[in-house]
C-alpha positions in Angstrom: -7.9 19.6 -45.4 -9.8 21.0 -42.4 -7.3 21.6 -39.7 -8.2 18.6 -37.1 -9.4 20.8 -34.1 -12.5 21.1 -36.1 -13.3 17.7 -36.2 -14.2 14.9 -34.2 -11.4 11.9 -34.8 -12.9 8.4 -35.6 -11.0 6.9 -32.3 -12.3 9.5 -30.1 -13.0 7.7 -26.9 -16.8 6.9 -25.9 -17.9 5.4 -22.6 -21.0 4.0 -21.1 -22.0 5.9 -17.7 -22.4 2.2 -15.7 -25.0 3.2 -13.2 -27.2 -0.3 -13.4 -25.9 -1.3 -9.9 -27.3 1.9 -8.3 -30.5 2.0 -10.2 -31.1 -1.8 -9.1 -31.1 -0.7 -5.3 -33.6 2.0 -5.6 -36.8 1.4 -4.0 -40.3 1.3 -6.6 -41.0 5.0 -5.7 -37.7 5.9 -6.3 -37.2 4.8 -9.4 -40.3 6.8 -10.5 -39.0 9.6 -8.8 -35.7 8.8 -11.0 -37.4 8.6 -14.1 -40.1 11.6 -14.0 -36.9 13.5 -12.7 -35.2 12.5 -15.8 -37.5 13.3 -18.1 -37.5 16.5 -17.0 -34.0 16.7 -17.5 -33.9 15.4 -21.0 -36.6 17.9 -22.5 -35.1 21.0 -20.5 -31.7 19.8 -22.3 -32.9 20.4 -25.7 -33.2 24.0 -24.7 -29.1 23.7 -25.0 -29.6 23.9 -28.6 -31.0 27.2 -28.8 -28.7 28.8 -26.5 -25.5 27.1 -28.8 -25.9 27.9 -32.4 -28.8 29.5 -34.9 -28.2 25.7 -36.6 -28.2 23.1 -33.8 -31.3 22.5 -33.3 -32.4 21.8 -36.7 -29.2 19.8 -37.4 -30.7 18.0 -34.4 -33.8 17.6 -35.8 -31.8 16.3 -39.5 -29.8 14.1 -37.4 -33.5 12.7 -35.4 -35.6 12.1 -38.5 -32.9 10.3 -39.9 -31.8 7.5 -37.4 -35.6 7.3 -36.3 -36.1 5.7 -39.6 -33.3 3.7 -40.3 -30.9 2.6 -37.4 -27.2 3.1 -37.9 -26.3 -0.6 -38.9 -29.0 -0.4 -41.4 -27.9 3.8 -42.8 -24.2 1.6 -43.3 -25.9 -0.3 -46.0 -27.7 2.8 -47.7 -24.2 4.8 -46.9 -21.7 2.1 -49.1 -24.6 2.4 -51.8 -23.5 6.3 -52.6 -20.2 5.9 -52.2 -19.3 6.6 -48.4 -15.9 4.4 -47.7 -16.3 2.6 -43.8 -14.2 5.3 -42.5 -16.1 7.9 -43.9 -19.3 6.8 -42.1 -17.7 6.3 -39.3 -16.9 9.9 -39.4 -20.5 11.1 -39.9 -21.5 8.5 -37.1 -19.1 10.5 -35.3 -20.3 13.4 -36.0 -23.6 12.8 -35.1 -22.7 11.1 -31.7 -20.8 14.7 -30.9 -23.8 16.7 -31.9 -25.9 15.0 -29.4 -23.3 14.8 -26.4 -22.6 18.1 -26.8 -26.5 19.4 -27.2 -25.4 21.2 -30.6 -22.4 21.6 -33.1 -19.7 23.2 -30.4 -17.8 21.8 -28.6 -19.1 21.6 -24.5 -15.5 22.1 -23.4 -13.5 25.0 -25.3 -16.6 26.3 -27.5 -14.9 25.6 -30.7 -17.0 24.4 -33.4 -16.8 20.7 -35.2 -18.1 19.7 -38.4 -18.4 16.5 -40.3 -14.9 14.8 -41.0 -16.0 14.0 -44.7 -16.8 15.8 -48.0 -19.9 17.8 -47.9 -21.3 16.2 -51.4 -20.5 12.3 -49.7 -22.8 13.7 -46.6 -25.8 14.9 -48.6 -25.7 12.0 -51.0 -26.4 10.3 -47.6 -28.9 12.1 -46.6 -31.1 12.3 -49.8 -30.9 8.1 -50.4 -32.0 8.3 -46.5 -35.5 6.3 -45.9 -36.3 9.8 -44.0 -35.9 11.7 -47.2 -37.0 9.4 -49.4 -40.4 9.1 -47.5 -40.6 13.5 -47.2 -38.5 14.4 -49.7 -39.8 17.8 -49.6 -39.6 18.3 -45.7 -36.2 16.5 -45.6 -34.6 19.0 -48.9 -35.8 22.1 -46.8 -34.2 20.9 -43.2 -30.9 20.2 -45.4 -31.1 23.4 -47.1 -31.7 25.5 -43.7 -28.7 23.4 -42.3 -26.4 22.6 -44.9 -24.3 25.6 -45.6 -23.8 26.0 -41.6 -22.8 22.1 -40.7 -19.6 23.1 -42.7 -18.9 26.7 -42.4 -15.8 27.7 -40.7 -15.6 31.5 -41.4 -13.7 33.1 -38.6 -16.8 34.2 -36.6 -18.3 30.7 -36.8 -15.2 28.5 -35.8 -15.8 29.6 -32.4 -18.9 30.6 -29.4 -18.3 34.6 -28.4 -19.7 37.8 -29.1 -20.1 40.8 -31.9 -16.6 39.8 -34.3 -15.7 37.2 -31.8 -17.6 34.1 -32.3 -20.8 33.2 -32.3 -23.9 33.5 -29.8 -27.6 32.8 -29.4 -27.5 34.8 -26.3 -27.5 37.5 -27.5 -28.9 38.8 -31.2 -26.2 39.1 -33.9 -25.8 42.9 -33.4 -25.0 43.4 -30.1 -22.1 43.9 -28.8 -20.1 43.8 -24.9 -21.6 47.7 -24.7 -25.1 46.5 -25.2 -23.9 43.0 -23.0 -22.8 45.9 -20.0 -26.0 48.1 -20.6 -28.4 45.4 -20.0 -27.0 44.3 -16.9 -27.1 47.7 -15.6 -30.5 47.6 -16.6 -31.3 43.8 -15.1 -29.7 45.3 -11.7 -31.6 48.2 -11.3 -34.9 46.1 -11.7 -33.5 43.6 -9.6 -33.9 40.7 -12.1 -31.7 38.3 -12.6 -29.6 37.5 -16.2 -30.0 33.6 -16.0 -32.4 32.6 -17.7 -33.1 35.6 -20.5 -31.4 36.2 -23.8 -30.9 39.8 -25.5 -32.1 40.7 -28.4 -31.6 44.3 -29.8 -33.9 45.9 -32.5 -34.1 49.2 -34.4 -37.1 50.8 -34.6 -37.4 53.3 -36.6 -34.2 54.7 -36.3 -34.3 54.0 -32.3 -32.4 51.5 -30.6 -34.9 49.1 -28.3 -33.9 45.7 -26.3 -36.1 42.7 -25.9 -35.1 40.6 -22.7 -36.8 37.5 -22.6 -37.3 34.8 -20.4 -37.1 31.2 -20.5 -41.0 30.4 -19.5 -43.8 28.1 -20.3 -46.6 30.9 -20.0 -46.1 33.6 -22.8 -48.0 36.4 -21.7 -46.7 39.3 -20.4 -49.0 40.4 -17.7 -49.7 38.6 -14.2 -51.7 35.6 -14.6 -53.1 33.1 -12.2 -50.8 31.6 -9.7 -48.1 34.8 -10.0 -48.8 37.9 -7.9 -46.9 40.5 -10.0 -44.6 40.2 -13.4 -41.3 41.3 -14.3 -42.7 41.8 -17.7 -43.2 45.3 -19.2 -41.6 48.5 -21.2 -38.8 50.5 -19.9 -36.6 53.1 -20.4 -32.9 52.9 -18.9 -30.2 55.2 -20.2 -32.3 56.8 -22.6 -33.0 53.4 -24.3 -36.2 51.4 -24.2 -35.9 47.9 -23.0 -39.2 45.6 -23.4 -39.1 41.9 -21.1 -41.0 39.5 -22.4 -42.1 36.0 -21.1 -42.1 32.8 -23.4 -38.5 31.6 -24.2 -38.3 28.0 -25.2 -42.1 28.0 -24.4 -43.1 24.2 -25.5 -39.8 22.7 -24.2 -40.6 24.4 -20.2 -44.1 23.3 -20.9 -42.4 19.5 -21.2 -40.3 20.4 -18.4 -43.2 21.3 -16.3 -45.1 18.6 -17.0 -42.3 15.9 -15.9 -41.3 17.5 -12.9 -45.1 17.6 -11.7 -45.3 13.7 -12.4 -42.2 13.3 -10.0 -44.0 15.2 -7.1 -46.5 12.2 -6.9 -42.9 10.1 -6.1 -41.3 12.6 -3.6 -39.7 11.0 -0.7 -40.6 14.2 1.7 -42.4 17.6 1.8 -39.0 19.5 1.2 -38.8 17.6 -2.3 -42.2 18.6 -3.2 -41.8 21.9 -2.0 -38.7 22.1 -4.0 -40.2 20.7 -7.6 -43.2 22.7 -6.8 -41.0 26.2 -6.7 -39.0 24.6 -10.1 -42.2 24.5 -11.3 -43.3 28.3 -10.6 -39.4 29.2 -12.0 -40.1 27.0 -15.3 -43.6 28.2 -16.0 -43.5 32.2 -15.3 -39.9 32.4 -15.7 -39.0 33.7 -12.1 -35.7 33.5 -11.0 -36.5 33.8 -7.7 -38.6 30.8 -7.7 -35.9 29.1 -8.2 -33.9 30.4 -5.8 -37.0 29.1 -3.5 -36.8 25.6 -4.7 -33.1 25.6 -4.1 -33.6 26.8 -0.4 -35.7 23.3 -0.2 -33.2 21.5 -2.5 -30.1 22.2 0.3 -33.0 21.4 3.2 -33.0 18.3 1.5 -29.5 16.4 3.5 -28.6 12.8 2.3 -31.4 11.9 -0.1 -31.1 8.8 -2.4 -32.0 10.3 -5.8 -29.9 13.1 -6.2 -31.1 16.2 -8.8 -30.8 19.6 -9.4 -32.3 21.2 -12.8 -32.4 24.6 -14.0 -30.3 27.3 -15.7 -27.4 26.8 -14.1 -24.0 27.3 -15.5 -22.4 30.8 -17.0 -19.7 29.6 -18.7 -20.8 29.5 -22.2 -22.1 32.7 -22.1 -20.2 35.2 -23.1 -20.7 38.2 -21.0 -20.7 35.2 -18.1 -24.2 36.1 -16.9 -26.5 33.5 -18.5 -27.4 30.3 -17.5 -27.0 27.6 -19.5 -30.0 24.8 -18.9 -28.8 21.7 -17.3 -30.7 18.6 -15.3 -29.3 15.8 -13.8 -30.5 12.4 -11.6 -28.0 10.6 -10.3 -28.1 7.9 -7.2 -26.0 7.9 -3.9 -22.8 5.6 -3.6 -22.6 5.5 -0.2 -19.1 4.4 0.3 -17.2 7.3 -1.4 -19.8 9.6 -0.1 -18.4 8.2 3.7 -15.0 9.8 3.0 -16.2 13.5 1.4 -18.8 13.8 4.8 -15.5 13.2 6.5 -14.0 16.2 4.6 -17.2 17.9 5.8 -16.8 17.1 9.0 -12.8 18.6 9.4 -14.0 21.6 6.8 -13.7 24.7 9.8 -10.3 23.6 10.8 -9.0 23.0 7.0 -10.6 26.7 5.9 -8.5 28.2 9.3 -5.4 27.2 7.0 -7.2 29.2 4.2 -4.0 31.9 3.2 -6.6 35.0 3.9 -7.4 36.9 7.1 -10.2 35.4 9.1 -12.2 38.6 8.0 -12.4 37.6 4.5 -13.8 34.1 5.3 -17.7 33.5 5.7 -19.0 34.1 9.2 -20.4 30.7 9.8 -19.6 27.4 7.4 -23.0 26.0 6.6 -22.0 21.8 6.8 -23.4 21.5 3.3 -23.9 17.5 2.0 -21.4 16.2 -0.1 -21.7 13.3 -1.5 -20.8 10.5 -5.0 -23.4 10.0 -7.0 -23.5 7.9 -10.0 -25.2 9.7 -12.5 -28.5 8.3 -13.9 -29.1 11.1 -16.4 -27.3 14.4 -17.3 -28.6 16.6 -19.9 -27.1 19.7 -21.3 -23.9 20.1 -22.8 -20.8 18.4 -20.7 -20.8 16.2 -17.8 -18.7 17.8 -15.1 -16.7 15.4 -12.6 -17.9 17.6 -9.6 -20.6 20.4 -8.6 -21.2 22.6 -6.4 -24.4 24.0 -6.6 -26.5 26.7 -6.1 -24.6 29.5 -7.7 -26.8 32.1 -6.1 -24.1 33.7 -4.4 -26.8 35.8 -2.0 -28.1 31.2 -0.9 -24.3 30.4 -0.7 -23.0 33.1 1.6 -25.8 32.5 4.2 -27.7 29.7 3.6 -25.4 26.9 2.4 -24.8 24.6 -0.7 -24.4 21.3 -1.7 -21.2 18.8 -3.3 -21.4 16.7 -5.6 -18.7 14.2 -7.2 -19.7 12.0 -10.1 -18.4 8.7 -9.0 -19.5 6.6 -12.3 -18.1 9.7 -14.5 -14.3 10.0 -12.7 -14.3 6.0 -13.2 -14.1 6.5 -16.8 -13.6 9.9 -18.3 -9.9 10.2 -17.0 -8.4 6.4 -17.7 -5.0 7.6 -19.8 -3.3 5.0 -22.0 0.1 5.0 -21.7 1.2 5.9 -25.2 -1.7 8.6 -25.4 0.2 10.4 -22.5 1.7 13.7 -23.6 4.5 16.3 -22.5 5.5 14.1 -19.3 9.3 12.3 -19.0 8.8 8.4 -19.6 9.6 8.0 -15.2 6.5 10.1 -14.4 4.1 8.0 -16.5 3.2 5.1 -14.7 3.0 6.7 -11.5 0.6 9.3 -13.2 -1.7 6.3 -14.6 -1.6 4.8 -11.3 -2.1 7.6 -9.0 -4.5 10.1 -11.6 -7.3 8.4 -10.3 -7.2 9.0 -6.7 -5.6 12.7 -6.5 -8.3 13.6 -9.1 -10.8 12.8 -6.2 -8.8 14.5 -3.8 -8.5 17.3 -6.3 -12.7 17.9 -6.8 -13.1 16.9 -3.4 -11.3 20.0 -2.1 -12.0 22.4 -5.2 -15.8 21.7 -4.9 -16.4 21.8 -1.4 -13.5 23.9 0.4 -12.8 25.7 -3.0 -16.3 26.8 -4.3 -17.3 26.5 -0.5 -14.9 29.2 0.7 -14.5 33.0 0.9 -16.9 35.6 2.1 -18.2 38.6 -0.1 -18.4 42.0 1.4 -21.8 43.5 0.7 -23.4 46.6 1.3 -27.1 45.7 1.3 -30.5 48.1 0.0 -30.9 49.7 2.9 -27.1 50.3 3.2 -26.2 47.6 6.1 -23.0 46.1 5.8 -21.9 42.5 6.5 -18.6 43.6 7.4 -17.0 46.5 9.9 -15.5 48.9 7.1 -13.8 50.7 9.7 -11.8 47.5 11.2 -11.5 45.0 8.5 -7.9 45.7 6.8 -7.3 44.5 3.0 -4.1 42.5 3.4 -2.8 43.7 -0.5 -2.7 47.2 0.9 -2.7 47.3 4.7 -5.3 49.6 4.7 -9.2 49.5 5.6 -11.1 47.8 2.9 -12.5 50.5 0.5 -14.7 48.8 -1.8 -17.7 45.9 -2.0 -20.9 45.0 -3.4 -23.5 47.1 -3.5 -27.4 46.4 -3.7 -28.2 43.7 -5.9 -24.3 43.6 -7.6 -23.3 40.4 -7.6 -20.1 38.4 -8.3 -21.3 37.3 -11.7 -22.7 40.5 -12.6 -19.5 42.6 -11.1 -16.7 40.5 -13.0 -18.6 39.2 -15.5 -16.2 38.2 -18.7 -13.5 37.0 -16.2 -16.0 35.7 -13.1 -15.9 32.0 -14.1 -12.2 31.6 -14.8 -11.4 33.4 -11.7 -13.4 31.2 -9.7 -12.3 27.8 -10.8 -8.7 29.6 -10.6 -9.4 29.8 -7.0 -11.1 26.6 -6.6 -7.9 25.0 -7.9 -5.9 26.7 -6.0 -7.3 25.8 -2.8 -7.2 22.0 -4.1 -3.7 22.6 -4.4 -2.9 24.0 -1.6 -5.0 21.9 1.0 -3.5 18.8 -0.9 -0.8 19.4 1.3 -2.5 18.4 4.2 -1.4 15.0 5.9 -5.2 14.7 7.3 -7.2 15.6 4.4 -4.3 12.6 2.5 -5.5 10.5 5.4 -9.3 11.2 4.9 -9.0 9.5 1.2 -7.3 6.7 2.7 -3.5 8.0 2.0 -0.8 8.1 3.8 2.8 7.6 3.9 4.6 7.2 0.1 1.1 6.7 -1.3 0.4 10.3 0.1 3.4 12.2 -1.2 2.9 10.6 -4.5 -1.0 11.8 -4.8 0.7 15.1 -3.6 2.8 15.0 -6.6 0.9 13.7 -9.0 -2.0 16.3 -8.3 0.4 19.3 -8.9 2.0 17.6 -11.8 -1.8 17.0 -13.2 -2.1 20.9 -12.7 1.1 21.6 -14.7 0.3 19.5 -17.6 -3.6 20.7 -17.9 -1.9 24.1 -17.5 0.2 23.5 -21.2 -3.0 21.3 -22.6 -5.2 24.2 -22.1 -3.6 26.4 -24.5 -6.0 24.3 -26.8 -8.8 26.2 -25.4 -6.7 29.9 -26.7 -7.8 31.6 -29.9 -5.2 34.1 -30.9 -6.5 36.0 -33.5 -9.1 37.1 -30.7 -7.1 36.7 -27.7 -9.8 35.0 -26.4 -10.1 31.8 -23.5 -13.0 29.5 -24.9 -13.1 27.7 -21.7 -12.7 28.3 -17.9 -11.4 26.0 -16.6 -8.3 25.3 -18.8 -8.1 29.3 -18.8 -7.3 28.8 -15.1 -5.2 26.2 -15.0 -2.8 27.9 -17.4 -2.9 31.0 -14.9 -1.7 28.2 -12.7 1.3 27.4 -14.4 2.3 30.7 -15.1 2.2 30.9 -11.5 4.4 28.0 -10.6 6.6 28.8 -13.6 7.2 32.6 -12.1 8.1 30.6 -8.8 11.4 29.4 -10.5 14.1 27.7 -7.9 13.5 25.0 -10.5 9.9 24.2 -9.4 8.5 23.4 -12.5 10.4 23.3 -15.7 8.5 23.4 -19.4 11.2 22.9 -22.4 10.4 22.3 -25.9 11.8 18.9 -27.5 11.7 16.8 -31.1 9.2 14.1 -30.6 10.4 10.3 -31.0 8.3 11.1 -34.5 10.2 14.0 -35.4 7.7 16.1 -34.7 7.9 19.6 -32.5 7.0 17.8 -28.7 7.7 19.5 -25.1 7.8 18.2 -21.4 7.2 19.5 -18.2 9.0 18.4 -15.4 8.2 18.9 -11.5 10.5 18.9 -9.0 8.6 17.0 -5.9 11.1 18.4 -3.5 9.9 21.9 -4.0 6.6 21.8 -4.1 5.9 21.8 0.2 8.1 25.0 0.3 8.7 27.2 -3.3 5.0 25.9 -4.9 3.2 26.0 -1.5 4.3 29.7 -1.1 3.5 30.7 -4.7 -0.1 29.4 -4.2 -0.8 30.9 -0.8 0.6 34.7 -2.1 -1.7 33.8 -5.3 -4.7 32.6 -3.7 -4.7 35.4 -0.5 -4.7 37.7 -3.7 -7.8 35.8 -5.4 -9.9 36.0 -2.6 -9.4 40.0 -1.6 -10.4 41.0 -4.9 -13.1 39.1 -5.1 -14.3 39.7 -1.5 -13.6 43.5 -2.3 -15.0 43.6 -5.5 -12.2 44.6 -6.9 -12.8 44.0 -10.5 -10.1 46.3 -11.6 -7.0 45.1 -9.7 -9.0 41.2 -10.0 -8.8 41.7 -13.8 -5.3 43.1 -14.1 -4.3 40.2 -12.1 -6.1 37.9 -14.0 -5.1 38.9 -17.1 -2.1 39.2 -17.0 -1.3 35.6 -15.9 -4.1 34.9 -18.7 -1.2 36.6 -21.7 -0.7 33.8 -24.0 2.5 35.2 -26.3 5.7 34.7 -27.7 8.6 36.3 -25.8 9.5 35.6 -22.4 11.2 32.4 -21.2 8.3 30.3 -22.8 6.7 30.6 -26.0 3.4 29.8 -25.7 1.9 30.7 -29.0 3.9 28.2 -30.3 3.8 25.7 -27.6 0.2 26.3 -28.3 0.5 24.5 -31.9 2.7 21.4 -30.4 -0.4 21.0 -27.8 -2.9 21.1 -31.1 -0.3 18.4 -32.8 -0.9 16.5 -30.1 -4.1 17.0 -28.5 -6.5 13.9 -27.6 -10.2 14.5 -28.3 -12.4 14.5 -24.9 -14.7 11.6 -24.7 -18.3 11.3 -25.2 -20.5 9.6 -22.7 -23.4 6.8 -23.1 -26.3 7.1 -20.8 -29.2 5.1 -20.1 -33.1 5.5 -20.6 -35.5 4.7 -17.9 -39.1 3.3 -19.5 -42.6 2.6 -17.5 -44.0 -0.9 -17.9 -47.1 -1.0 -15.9 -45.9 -0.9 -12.5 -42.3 -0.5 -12.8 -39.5 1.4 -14.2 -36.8 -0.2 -16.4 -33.1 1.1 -17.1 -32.4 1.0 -21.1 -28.8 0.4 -21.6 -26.7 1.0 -24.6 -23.3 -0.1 -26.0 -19.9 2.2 -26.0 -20.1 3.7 -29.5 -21.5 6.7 -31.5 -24.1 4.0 -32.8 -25.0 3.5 -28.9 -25.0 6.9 -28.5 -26.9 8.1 -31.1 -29.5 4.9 -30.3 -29.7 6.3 -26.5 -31.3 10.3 -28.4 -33.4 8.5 -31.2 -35.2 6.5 -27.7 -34.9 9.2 -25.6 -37.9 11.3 -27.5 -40.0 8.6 -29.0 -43.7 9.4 -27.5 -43.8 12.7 -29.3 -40.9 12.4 -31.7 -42.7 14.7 -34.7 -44.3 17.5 -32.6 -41.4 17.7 -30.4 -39.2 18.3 -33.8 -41.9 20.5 -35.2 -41.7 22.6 -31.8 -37.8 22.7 -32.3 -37.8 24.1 -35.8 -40.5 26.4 -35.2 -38.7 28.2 -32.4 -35.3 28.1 -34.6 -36.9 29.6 -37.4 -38.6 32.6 -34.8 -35.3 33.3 -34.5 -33.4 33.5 -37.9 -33.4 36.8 -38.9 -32.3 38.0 -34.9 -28.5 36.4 -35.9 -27.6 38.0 -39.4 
């Protein structure tokens, strides 16, 4: 019996992303806009793939070839012919519904791997009476050979993403390790290139250790070629080792990519949209970081716009070494209501970051009003959708230049409705006013963590030509009460300073200032709250905190000691925080389940949390932000750390708290999102129902123009890669 956090359950929730509303109001031209947008999106997605597993993508393309032939009301039939039971369909249904949400066979939210939750022999009976196989039997028996063994391995390294013994990569090669992870971003600094959208690859030549860095790029030579001035490209030596970058990562799929996003320029509503695709464009096709760092100077120029987007390598949390960018596009549309109260949030943003526990030093010199605004998302590709953004990452754009918000109106509507009876660890008292109040102090919550969060906290930085953004011979570091003594140097950068830990830390201290600011009577009053509704979306927003704290020990691998995912990594720093507190402020016992079975609560006390949690937070957060503003990485990672200890002495025992949470866990649900389609003039939105059959309808649609040279492409740069992971 597979142990249930490696499967996907047959209940596991599944919602449709209701955006038909929003996409009705959209003018002609921006509904092009929209759909050339999301094309691009969908192909750059697909790039996900490659950068999950050595097997997702042909799994993918298994999965594809299959359901293009035979939907998955008619597979049922062909499935009760070999012998698969309802429930056992359901579960490859399943599976195949969690493949394609989460753009590959691991899980977008704690990296742990899933497999099918039925007999391997039921599954490939299946796939061999399939109308796919049966009409390429040959094509078909080599796709399930190349995937077959790896859909249902869980040896130690593949039950989770990480690197060398730790898990599993397609970062990096199979034989690298954090050394060769450290090395390259030494080497990546000193040519002033950024790690976002390149992959390592180490080789052995000869005896001699060489690294190939390559970029994600539609062009694939090496040299300068028309429309680029210079290239990164070339041979090196660093540190006594060679290191070779090379162009033409994911080639076809940025070819698709640029192709789309040049069919949206024709739509734009204004020059800073074209300039902005135009600049994507550059990024996508030579593989220039810094073009995209151009196109997202034009992307924040761009205040208030209707269709929403952003697309790129973005996110570095699934990379190990926390440098990488993991591809990601969305399109979503404005809803201009909830978008009214965050601009108010905006607008009383310099007064609320004054309150900020940190010494005015340590806060950015100017705050750059950035937008923020609810969107209903049209199209998100790439592996999770988040409930809130706040984008760009560039650290060098968000110090001095500005950034954008963004909460995912149609996304919070659905993705945290709680039954009652699937509530966990909370007395029988706190649950209705959790299901009544979740809602609301969850938009207070990413209001707050994206914009004053994310949005806060200058860096000091020592630039090329040695100028400092800071007076190091005034500015005092409050931990010490001496003058500041370290910072960033040349083209350091937080990412590349604090790697491993850098985005843990920084949702940490996004939290943290959601917590903290919660507190605020106006910020209540800007969401609509006040009186007893207020103090219970106070309390209901730190008890929120508390429980994700104790659910994210689903997200802790003890035989590595390692955090698959950041966010739940900080909230249990969190409530190891505001358990330290004690004076009763939060208590966490554990108890016999109703069933028998091992259970535990948490209990807040609501009295406490303006005076014994407030002053936790602040001491916790003021030391947050000097380590990062110092770069600190040191004392930042002894901190961090420490609160990060997941053991079994002490007053809790959270290794085995750890196996209640997995007793009890709910699976994360999987979203349903609509096609757009041209017909002649005009764009129409293809909706789907709520189910893995929906789901998996919305992917088999999603690709149908070029269905067998877009899978071809796919396996062709898998197999490229094959012998780089043994």
């Amino acid at each position: 019996m597979v142990d249930s956090q490696y499967y996907l359950p047959n209940d596991i929730g599944i919602s449709a992303l209701d955006c038909r509303e929003a996409f009705r109001l959209l003018s002609p031209q921006e509904k092009m806009y929209a759909h050339y947008l999301s094309r691009a999106s969908w192909y750059g997605g697909l790039v996900v793939l490659l950068q999950t597993s050595p097997e997702s993508a042909n799994i993918f393309v298994l999965l594809q070839r299959i359901f293009r032939k035979e939907t998955p009301e008619e597979l049922e039939k062909v499935a009760a012919t070999v012998g698969l039971s309802s429930e056992e369909y359901k579960a490859f249904l399943v599976y195949a519904a969690g493949l394609y949400a989460n753009m590959g066979n691991y899980k977008s939210f704690g990296d742990t791997k899933f497999v099918p939750n039925l007999p391997k022999d039921k599954l490939e009976a299946l796939v061999r009476a399939s109308q796919a196989f049966q009409e390429k039997p040959v094509e078909m028996e080599a796709l399930w050979n190349s995937s077959s063994t790896l859909i249902y391995s869980l040896e130690d390294r593949q039950k989770q993403l990480g690197l060398g013994d730790k898990g599993i990569t397609t970062y990096f090669s199979g034989n690298c390790t954090l050394e060769d992870a450290e090395l390259a971003q030494r080497f990546l600094d000193s040519k002033k290139l950024s790690a976002y959208n390149t992959r390592l690859f180490k080789r052995n030549d000869g005896g001699k250790v060489c690294y190939e860095v390559r970029l994600a790029s539609a062009v694939q030579k090496d040299c300068a070629v028309d429309g680029e001035k210079e290239t990164s490209c070339g041979t090196f030596t660093f540190e006594d080792k060679e290191f070779i970058v090379k162009r033409g990562d994911y080639c076809p799929l940025m070819e698709k990519v640029c192709f789309y996003l040049q069919q949206a320029e024709a739509y734009a509503a204004n020059e800073n949209q074209q300039k902005m695709l135009e600049q994507y464009r550059h990024s996508f096709n030579f593989g220039s970081v810094e073009s995209h760092k151009e196109g997202s100077r034009f992307w924040i120029k761009d205040k208030g716009p209707i269709v929403e987007s952003y697309i790129g390598f973005i996110e570095s949390y699934r990379d190990p070494f926390g440098s990488r960018g993991e591809f990601e596009g969305f399109v979503a549309v404005v809803n201009k209501a909830m978008s009214e109260r965050f601009t108010k949030l905006v607008s009383s943003a310099e007064v609320l970051l004054s309150e900020l526990p940190w010494p005015q030093e340590f806060e950015k010199d100017t705050f750059l009003k950035p937008d923020f605004t609810s969107l209903d998302v049209l199209t998100f590709a790439g592996s999770g959708i988040p409930a809130g953004i706040n984008i760009p990452n560039y650290d060098d754009i968000r110090q001095s230049e500005g950034f954008k918000n963004v909460s995912l109106g149609n996304v919070l509507a659905v993705a945290y409705a709680t039954q009652k009876e699937k509530l966990t660890f909370l007395k029988e008292e706190d649950k209705d006013l959790f299901i009544k109040w979740k809602g609301p102090s969850f938009e207070v919550q990413v209001g707050l963590h994206e914009l004053l969060g994310h949005g806060s906290g200058k860096l000091f930085v020592q630039d090329h030509k040695g100028k400092l953004n800071f007076n190091k011979d005034k500015v005092i570091n409050p931990e010490t009460g001496e003058l500041v003594s370290s910072w960033y140097q040349g083209s350091e950068t937080w990412d590349s300073k604090f790697s491993t830990i850098a985005s843990s830390y920084e949702e940490c201290r996004a939290e943290c200032v959601g917590l903290y600011l919660c507190l605020n009577k106006e910020v209540l009053r800007i969401f609509g709250l006040e009186g007893q509704d207020a103090e219970d979306v106070v309390y209901i927003n730190w008890l929120s905190m508390v429980r994700a704290g104790l659910l994210g020990l689903e997200f802790y691998t003890p035989e590595s000691k390692n955090w698959r995912q950041a966010h739940m990594q900080a909230r249990f720093v969190i409530l190891r925080v505001l358990l330290e507190a004690g004076e009763g402020l939060v208590g966490l016992k554990e108890v016999v389940g109703h069933d028998g079975k091992p259970d535990a609560q948490i209990t807040l006390d609501r009295t406490k949390i303006h005076t014994v949690g407030k002053h936790a937070i602040q001491r916790f957060l003021c030391k947050l932000q000097v380590f990062k503003s110092t770069a600190d990485v040191e004392g930042g990672r002894a901190l961090y750390d420490g609160y990060s200890s997941v053991g079994d002495s002490g007053a809790n025992n959270f290794l085995r708290l750890r196996e209640t949470v997995l007793l009890r866990k709910e699976a994360r649900k999987m979203f349903v999102q609509a096609n757009t389609k041209v017909n002649g003039d005009h764009v129409e939105l293809v909706e789907y129902e709520s189910s893995a059959a929906g789901l998996i309808r919305s992917f088999t649609e999603r690709f149908q123009e070029d269905a067998d040279q877009l899978e071809a492409d796919l396996l062709e740069l898998s197999k490229k890669d094959t012998p780089c992971w043994c």
